[in-house]
PyMOL Python script that loads the backbone (N, CA, C, O; Angstrom):
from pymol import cmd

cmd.read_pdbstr("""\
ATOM      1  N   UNK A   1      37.857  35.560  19.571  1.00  0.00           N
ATOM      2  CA  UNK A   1      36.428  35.766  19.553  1.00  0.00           C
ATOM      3  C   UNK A   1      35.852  35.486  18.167  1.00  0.00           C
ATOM      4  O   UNK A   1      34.836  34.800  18.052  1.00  0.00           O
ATOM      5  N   UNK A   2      36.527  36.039  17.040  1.00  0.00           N
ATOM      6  CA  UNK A   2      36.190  35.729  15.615  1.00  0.00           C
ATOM      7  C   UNK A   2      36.257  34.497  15.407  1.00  0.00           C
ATOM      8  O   UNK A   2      35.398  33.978  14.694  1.00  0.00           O
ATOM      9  N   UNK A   3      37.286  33.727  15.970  1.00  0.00           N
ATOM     10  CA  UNK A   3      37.412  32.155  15.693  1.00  0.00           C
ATOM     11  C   UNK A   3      36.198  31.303  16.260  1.00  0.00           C
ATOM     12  O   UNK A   3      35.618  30.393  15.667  1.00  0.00           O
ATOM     13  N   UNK A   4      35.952  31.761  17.453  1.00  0.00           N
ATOM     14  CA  UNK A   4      34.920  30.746  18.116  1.00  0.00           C
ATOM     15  C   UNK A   4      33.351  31.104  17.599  1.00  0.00           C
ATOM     16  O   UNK A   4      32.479  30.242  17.713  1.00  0.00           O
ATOM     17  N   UNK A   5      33.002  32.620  16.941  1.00  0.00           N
ATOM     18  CA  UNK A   5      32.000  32.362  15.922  1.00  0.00           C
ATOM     19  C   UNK A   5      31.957  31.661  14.996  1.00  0.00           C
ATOM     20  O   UNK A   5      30.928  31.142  14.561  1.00  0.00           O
ATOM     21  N   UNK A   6      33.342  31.503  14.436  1.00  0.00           N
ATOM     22  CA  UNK A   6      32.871  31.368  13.007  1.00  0.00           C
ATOM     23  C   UNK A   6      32.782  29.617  13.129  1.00  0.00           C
ATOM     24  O   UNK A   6      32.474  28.818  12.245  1.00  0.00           O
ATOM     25  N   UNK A   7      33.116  29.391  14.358  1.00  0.00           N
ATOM     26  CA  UNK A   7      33.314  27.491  14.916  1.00  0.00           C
ATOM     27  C   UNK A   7      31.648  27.102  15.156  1.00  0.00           C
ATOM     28  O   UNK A   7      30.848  26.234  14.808  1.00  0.00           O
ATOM     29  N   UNK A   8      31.688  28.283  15.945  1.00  0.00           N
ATOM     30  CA  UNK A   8      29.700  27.962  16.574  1.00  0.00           C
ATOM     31  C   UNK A   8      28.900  28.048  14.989  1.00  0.00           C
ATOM     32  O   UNK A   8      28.087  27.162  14.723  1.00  0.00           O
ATOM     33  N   UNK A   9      29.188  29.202  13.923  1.00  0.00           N
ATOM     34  CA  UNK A   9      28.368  29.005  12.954  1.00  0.00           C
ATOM     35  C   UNK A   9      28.596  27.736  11.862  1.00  0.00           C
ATOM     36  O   UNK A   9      27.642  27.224  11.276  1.00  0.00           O
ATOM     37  N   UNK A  10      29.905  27.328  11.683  1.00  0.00           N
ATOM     38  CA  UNK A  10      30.328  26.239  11.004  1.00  0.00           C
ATOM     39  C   UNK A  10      29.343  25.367  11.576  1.00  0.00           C
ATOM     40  O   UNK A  10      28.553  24.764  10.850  1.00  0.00           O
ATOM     41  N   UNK A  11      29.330  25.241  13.002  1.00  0.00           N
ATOM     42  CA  UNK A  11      28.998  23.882  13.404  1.00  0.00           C
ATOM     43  C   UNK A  11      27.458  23.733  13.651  1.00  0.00           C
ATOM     44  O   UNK A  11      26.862  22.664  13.782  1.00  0.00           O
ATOM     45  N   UNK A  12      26.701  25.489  13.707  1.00  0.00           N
ATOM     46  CA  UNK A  12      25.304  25.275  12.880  1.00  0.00           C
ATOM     47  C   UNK A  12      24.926  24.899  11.814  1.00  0.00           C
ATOM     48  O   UNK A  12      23.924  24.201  11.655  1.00  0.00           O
ATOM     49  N   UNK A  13      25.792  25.370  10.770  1.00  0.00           N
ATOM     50  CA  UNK A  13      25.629  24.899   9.453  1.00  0.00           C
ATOM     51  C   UNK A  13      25.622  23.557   9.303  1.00  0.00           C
ATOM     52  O   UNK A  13      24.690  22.989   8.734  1.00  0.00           O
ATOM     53  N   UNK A  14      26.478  23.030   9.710  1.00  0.00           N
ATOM     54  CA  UNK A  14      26.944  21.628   9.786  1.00  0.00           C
ATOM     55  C   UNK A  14      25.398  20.887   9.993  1.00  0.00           C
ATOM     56  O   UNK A  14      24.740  20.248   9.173  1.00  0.00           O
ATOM     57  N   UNK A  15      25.057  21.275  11.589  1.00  0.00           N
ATOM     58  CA  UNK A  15      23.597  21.106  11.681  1.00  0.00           C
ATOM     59  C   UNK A  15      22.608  20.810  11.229  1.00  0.00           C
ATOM     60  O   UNK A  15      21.836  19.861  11.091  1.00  0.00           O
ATOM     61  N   UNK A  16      22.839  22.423  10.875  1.00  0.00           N
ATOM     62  CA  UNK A  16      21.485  21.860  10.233  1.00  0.00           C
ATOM     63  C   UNK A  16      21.037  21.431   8.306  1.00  0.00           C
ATOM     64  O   UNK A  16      19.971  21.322   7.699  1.00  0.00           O
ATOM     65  N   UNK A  17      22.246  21.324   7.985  1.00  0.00           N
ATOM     66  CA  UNK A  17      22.213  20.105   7.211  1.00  0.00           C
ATOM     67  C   UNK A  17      22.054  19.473   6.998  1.00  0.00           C
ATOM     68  O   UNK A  17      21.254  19.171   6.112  1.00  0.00           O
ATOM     69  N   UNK A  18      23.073  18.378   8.031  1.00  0.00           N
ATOM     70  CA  UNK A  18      22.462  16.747   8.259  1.00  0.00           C
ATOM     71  C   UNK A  18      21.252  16.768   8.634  1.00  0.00           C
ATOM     72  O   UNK A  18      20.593  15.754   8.401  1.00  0.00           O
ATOM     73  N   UNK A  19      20.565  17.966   9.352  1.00  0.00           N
ATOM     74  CA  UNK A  19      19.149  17.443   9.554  1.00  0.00           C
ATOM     75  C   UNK A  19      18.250  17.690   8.279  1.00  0.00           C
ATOM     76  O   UNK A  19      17.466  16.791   7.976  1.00  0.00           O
ATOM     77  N   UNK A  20      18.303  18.984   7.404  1.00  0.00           N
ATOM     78  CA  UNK A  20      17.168  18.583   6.436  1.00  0.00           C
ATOM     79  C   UNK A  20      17.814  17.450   5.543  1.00  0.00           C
ATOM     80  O   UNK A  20      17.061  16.785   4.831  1.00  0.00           O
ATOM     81  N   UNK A  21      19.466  17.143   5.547  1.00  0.00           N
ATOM     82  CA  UNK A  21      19.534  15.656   4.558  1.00  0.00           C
ATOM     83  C   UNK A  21      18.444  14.642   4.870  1.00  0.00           C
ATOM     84  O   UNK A  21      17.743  13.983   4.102  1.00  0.00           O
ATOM     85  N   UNK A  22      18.499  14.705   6.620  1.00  0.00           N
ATOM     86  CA  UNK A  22      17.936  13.159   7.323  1.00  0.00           C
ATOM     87  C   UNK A  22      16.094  13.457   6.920  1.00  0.00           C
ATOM     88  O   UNK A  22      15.120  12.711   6.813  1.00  0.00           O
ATOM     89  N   UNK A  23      16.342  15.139   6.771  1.00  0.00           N
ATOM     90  CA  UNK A  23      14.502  15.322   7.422  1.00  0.00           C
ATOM     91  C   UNK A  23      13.986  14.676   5.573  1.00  0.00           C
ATOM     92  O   UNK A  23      13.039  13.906   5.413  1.00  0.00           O
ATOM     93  N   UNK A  24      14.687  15.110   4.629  1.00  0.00           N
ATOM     94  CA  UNK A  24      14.141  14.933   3.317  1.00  0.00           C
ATOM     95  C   UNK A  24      14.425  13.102   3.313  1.00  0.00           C
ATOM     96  O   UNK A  24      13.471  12.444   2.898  1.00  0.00           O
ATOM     97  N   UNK A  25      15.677  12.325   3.755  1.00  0.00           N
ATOM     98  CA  UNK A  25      15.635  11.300   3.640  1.00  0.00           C
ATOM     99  C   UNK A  25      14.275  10.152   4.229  1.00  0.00           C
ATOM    100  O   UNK A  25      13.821   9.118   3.737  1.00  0.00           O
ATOM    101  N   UNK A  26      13.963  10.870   5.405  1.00  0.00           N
ATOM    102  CA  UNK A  26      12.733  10.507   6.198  1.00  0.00           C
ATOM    103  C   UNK A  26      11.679  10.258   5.114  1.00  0.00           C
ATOM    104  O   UNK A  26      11.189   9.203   4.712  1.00  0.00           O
ATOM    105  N   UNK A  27      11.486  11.440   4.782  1.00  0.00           N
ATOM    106  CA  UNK A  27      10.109  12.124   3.837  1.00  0.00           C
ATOM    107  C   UNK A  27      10.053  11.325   2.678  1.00  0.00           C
ATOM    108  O   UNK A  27       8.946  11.265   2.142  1.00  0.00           O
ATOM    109  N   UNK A  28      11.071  10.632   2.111  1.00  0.00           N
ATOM    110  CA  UNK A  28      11.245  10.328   0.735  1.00  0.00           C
ATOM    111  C   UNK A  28      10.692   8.578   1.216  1.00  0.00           C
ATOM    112  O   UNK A  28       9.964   7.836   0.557  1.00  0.00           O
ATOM    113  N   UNK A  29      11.162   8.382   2.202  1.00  0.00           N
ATOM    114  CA  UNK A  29      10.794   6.374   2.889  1.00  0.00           C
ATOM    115  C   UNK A  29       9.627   6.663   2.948  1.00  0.00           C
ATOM    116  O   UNK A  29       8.986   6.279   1.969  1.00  0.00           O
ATOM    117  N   UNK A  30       8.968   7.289   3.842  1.00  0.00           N
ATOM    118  CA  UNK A  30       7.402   7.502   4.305  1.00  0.00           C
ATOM    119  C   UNK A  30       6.653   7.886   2.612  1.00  0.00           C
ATOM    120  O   UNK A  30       5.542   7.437   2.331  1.00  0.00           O
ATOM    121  N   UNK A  31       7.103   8.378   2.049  1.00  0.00           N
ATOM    122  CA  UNK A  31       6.309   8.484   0.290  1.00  0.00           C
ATOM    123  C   UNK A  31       6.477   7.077  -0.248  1.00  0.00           C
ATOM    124  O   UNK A  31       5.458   6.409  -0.428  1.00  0.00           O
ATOM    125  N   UNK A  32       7.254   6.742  -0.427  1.00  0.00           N
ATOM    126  CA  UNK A  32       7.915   5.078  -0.686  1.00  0.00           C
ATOM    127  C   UNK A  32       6.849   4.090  -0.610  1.00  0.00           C
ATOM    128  O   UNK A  32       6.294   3.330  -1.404  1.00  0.00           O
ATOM    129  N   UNK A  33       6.730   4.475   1.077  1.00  0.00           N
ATOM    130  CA  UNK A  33       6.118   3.163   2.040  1.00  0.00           C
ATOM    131  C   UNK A  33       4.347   3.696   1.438  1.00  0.00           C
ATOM    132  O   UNK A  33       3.428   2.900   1.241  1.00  0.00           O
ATOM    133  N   UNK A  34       4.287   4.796   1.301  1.00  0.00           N
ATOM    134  CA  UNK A  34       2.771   4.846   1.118  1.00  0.00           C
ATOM    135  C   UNK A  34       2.514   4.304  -0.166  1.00  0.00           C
ATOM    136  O   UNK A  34       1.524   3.617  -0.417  1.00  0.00           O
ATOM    137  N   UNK A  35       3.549   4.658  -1.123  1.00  0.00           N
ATOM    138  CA  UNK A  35       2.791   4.321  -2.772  1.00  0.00           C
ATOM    139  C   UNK A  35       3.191   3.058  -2.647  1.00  0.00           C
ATOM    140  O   UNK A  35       3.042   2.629  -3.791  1.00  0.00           O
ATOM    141  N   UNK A  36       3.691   1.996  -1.857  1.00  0.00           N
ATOM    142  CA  UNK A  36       3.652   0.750  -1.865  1.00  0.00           C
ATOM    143  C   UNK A  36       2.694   0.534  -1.200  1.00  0.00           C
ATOM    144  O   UNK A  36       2.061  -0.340  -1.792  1.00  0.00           O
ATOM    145  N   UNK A  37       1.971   0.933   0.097  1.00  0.00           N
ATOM    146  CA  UNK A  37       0.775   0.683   0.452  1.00  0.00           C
ATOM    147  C   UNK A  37      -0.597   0.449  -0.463  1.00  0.00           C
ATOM    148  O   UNK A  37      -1.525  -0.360  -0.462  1.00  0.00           O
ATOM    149  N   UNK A  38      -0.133   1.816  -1.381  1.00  0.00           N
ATOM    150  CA  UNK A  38      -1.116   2.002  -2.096  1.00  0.00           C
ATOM    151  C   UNK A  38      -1.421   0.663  -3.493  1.00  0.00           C
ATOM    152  O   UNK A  38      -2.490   0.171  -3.855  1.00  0.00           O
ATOM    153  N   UNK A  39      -0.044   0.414  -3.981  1.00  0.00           N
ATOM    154  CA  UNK A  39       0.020  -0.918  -4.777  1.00  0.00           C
ATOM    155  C   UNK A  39      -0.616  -2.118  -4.142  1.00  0.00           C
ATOM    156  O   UNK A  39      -1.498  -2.721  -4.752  1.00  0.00           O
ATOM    157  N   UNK A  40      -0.322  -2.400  -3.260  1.00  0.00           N
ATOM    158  CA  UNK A  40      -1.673  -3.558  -2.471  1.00  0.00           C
ATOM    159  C   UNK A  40      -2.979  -3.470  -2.099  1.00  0.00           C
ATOM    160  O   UNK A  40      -3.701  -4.404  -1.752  1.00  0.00           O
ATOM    161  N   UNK A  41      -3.324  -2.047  -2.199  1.00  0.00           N
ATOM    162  CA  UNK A  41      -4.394  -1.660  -1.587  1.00  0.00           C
ATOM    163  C   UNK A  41      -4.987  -1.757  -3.173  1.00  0.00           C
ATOM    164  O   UNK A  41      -6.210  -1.889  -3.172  1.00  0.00           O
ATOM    165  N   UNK A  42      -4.531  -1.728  -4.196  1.00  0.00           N
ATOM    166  CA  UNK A  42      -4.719  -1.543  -5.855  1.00  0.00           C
ATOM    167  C   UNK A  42      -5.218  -2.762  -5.992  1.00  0.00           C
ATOM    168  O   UNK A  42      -6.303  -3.000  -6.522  1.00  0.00           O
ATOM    169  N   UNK A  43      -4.353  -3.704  -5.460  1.00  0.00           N
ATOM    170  CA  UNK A  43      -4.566  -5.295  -5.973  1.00  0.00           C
ATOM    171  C   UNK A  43      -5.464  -6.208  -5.193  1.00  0.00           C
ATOM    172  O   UNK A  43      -5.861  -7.340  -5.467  1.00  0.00           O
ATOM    173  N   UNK A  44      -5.693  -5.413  -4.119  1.00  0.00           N
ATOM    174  CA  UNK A  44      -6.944  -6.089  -3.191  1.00  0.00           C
ATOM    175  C   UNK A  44      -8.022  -5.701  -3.699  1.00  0.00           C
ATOM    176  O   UNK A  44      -9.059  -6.360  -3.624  1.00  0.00           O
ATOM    177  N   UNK A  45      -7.921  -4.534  -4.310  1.00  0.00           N
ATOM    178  CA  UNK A  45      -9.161  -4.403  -5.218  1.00  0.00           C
ATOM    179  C   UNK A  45      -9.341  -4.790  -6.365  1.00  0.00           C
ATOM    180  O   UNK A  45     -10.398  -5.312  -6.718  1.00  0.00           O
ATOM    181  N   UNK A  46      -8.583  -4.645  -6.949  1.00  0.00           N
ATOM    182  CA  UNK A  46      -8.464  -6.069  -8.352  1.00  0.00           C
ATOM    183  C   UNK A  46      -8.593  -7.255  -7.851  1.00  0.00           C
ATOM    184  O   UNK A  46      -8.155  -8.057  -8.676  1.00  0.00           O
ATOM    185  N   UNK A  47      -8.810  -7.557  -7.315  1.00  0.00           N
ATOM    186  CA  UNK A  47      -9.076  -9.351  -6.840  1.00  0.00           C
ATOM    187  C   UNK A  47     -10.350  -9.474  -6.478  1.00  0.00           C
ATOM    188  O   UNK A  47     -10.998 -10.356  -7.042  1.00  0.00           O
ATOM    189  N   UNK A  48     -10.997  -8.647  -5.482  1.00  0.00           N
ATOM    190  CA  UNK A  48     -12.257  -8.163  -5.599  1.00  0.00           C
ATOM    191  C   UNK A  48     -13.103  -8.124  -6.273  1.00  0.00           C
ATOM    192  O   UNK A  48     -14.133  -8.767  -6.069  1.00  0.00           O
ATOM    193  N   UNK A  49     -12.871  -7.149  -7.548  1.00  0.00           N
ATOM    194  CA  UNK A  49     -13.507  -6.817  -8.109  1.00  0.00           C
ATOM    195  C   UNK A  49     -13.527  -8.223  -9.845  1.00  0.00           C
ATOM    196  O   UNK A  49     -14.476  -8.683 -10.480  1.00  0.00           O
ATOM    197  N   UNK A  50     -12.391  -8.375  -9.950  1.00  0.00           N
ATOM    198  CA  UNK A  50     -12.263 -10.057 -10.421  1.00  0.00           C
ATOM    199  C   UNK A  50     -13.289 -11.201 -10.283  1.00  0.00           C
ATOM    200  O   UNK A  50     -13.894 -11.910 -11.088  1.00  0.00           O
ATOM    201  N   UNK A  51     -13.231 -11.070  -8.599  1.00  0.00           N
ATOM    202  CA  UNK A  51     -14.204 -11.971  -7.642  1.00  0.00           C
ATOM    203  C   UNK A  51     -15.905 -12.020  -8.018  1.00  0.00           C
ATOM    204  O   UNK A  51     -16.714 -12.880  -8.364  1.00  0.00           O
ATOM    205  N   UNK A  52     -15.909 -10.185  -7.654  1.00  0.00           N
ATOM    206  CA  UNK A  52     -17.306  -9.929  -8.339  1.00  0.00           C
ATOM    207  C   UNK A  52     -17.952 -10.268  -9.503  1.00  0.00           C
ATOM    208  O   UNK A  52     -19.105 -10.517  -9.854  1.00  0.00           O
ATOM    209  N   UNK A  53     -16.899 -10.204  -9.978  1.00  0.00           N
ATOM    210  CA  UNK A  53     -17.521 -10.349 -11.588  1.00  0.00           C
ATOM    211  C   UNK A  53     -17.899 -11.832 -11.769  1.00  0.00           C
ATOM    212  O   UNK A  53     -19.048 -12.199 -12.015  1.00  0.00           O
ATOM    213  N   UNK A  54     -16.906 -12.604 -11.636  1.00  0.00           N
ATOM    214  CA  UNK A  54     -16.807 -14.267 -11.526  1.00  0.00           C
ATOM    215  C   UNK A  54     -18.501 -14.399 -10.857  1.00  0.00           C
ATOM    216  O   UNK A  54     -19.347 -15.064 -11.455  1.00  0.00           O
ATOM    217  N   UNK A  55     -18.747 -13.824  -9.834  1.00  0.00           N
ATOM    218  CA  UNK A  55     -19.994 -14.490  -9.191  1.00  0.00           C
ATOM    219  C   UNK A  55     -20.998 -13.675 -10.401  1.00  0.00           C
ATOM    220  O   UNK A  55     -22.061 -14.204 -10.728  1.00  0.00           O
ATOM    221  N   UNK A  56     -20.675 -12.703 -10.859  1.00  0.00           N
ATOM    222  CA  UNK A  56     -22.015 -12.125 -11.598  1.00  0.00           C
ATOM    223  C   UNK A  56     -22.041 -13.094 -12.723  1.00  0.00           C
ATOM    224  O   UNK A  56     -23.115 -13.590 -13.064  1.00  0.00           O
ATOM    225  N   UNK A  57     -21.173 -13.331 -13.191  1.00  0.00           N
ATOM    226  CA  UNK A  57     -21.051 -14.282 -14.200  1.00  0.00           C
ATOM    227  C   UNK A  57     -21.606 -15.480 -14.230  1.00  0.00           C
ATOM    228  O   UNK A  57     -22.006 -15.824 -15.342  1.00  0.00           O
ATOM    229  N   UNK A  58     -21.785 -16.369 -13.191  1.00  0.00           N
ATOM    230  CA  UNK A  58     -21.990 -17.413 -12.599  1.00  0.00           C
ATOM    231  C   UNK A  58     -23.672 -17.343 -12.395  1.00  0.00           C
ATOM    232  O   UNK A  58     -24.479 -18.156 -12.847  1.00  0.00           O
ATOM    233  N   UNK A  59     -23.967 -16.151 -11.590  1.00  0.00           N
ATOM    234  CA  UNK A  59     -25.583 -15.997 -11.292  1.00  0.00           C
ATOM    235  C   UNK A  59     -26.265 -15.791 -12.615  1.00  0.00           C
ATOM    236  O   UNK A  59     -27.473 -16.017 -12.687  1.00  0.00           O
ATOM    237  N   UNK A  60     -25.269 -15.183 -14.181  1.00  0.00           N
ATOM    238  CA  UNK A  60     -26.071 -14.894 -14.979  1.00  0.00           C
ATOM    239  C   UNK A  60     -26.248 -16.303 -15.566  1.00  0.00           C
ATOM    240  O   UNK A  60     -27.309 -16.674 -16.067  1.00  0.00           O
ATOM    241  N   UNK A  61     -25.343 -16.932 -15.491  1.00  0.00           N
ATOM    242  CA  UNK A  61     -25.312 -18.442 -16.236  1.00  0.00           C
ATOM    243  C   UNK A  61     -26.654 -19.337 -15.457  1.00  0.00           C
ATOM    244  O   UNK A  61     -27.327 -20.191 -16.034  1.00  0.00           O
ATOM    245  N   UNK A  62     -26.834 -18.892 -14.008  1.00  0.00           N
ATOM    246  CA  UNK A  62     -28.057 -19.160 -14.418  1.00  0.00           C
ATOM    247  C   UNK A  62     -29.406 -19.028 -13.915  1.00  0.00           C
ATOM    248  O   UNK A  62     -30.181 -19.819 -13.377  1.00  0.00           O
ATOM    249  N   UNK A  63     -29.486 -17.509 -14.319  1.00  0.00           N
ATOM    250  CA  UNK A  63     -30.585 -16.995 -14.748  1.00  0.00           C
ATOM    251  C   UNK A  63     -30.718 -17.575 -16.144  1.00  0.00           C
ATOM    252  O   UNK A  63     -31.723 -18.225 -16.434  1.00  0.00           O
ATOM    253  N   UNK A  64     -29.681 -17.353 -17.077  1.00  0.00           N
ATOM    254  CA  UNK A  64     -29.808 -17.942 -18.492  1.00  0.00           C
ATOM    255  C   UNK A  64     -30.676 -19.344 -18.739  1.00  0.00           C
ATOM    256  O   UNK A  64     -31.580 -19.615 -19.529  1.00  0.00           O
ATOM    257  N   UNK A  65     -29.977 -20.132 -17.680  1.00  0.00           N
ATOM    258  CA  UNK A  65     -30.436 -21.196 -17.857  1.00  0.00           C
ATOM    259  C   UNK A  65     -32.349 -21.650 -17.130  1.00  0.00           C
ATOM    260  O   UNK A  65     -33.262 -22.370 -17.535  1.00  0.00           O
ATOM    261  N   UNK A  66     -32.168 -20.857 -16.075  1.00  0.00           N
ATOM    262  CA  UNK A  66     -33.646 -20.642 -15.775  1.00  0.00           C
ATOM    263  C   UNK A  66     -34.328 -20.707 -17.096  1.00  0.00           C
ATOM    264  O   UNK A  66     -34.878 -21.680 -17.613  1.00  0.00           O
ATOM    265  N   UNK A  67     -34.157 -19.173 -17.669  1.00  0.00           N
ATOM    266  CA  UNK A  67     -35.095 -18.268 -18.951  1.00  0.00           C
ATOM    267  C   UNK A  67     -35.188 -19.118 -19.810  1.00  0.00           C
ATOM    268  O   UNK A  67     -36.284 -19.180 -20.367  1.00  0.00           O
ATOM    269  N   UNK A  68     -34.044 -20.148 -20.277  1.00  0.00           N
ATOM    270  CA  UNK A  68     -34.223 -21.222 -21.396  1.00  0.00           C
ATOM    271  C   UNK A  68     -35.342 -22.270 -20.915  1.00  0.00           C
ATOM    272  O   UNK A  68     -36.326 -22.548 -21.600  1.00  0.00           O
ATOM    273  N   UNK A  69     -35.085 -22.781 -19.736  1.00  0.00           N
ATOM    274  CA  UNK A  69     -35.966 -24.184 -19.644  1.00  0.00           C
ATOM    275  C   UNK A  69     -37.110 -23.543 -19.928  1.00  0.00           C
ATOM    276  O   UNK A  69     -37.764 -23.931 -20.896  1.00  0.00           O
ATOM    277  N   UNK A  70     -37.666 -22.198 -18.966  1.00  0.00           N
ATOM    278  CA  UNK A  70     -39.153 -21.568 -19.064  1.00  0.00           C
ATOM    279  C   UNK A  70     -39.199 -21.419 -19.947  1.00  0.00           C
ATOM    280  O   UNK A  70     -40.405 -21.504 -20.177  1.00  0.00           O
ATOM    281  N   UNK A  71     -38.333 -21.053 -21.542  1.00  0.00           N
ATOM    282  CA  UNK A  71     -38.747 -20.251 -22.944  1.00  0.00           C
ATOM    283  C   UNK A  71     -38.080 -21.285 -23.754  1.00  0.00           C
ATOM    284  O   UNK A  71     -36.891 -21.092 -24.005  1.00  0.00           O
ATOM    285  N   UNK A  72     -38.638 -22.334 -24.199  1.00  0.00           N
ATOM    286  CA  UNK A  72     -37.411 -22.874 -25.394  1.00  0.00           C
ATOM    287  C   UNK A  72     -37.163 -21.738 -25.907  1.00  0.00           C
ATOM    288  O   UNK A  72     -37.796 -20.682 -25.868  1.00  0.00           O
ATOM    289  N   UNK A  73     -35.971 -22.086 -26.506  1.00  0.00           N
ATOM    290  CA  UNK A  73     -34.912 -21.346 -27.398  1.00  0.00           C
ATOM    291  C   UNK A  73     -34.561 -21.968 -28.652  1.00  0.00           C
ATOM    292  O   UNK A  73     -34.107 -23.111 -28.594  1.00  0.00           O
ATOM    293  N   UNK A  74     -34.741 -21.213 -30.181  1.00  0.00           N
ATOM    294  CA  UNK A  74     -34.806 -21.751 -31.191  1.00  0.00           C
ATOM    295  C   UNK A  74     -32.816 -21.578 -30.910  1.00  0.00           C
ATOM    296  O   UNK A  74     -32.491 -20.475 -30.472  1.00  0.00           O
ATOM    297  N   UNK A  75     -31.581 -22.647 -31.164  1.00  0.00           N
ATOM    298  CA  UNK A  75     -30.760 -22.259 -31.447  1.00  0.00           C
ATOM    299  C   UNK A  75     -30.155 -21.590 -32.591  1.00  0.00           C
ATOM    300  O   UNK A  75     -29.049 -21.067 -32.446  1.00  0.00           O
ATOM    301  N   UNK A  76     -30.805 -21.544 -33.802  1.00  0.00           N
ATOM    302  CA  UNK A  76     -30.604 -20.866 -35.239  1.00  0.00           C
ATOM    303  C   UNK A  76     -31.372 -19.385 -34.976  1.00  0.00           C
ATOM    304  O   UNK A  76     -31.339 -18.460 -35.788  1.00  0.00           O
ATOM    305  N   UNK A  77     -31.981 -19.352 -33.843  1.00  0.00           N
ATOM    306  CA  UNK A  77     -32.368 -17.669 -33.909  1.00  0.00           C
ATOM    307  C   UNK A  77     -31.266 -16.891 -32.863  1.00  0.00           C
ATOM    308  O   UNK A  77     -31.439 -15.774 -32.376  1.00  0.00           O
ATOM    309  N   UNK A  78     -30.092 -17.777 -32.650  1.00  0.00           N
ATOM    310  CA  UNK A  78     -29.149 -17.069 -31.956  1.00  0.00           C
ATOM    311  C   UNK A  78     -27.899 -16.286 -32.569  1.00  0.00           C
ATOM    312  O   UNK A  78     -26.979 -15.608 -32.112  1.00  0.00           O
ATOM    313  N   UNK A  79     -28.321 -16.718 -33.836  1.00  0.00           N
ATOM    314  CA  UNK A  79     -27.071 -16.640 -34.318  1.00  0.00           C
ATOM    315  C   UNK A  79     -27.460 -15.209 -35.575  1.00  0.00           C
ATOM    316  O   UNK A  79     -26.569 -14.762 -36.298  1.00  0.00           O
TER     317      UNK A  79
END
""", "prot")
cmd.dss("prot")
cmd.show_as("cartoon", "prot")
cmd.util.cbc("prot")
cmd.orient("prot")
């Protein structure tokens, strides 16, 4: 009778072991997989926001150039 407890508790232990090994191994991929999600989700917005700028850049070049034809511009008062 002592033997076949201490077999049934061995072989809970055993149990539930491998399961929080597997349950923490789980947990640790799924963290993994998110902060790699999150690294693309980083760089889609850096490209974006790259993007944005490029066009603001572009619309200011010319507005600039609008404001000049309408205003000559002395070039020695730029400096």
């Amino acid at each position: 009778m002592s033997t076949r407890k201490a077999a049934l508790t061995l072989g809970t232990v055993v149990c539930l072991s491998a399961l929080t090994v597997w349950g923490v191994h789980y947990q640790q991929e799924a963290e993994r997989e998110s902060m790699y999600q999150g690294v693309l989700r980083d760089d889609v917005r850096r490209r974006e926001k790259m993007l944005q700028r490029q066009l603001d850049l572009e619309e200011s070049k010319k507005k600039r150039e609008i404001y000049e034809r309408a205003q000559k511009v002395d070039p020695d008062s730029l400096q």
